[in-house]
N, C-alpha and C positions, 0 to 999 in steps of 0.2 A: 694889663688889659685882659678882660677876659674875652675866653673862646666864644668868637663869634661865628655863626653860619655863612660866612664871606670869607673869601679867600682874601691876603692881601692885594693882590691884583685887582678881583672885583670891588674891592672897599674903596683902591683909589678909583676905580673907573666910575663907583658913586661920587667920589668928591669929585671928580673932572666935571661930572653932570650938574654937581651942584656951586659951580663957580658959575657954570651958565643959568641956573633956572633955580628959584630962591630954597634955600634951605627945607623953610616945613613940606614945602612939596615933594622935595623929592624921599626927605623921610618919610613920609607918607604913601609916598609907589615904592619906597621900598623895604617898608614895616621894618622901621629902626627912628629911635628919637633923634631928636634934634642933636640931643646932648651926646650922642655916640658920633653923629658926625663933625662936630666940632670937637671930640676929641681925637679922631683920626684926622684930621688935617691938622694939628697939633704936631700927630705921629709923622704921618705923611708927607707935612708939608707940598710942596710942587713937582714932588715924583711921577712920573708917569708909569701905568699898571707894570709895563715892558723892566721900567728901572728896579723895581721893588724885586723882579725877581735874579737882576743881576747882583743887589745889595744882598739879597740875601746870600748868593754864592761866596761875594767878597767877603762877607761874615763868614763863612763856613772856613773859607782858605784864610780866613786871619786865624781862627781858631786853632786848626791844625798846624801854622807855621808857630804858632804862640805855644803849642807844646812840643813842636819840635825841636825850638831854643831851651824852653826847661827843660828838656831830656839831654840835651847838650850840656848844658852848666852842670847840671847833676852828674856828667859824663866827667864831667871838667874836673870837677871838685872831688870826685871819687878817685881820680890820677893825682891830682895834686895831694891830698891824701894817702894814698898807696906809695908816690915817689917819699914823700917826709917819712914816712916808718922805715923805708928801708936804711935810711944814712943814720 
C-alpha cells in the first residue's frame, strides 16, 4: 500500500464512518477514492482506530522476540560447533 496522508488510525476511523454513511460520500469529505477505501477495509477489516495501534506494537514485539530466537540458535549452533572441534 502506498503512503497515504492518514494515519492508520484515522484510515480506520474513515472506514468506521463509512460502514454508517455510503461509501462515495464519505470519499468524497475525505478526498480519497472509493477504491482506496475498499482497499483498506481489505487491510483493516473490523479494527477499531484504538486496535490498529496495539497491532502495531504486537508486531513490533513479534519482530524483536523473532530475533531474539535467531540470535539464540545461532548462539546454539556456534557451541554445538566449538563443543565438536574440541573432541
Amino acid at each position: 500500500m502506498k503512503k497515504s496522508r492518514f494515519t492508520e488510525e484515522q484510515m480506520v476511523a474513515i472506514l468506521r464512518e463509512a460502514d454508517k454513511v455510503p461509501v462515495p460520500e464519505v470519499a468524497r469529505k475525505h478526498k480519497v477514492s472509493e477504491q482506496t477505501i475498499y482497499t483498506c477495509r481489505r487491510r483493516f477489516g473490523e479494527l477499531q482506530p484504538a486496535d490498529v495501534k496495539r497491532l502495531r506494537q504486537l508486531e513490533a514485539e513479534n519482530a524483536k522476540l523473532k530475533k531474539i530466537v535467531a540470535e539464540r540458535d545461532l548462539e546454539i549452533e556456534t557451541m554445538k560447533e566449538i563443543n565438536r572441534r574440541k573432541w
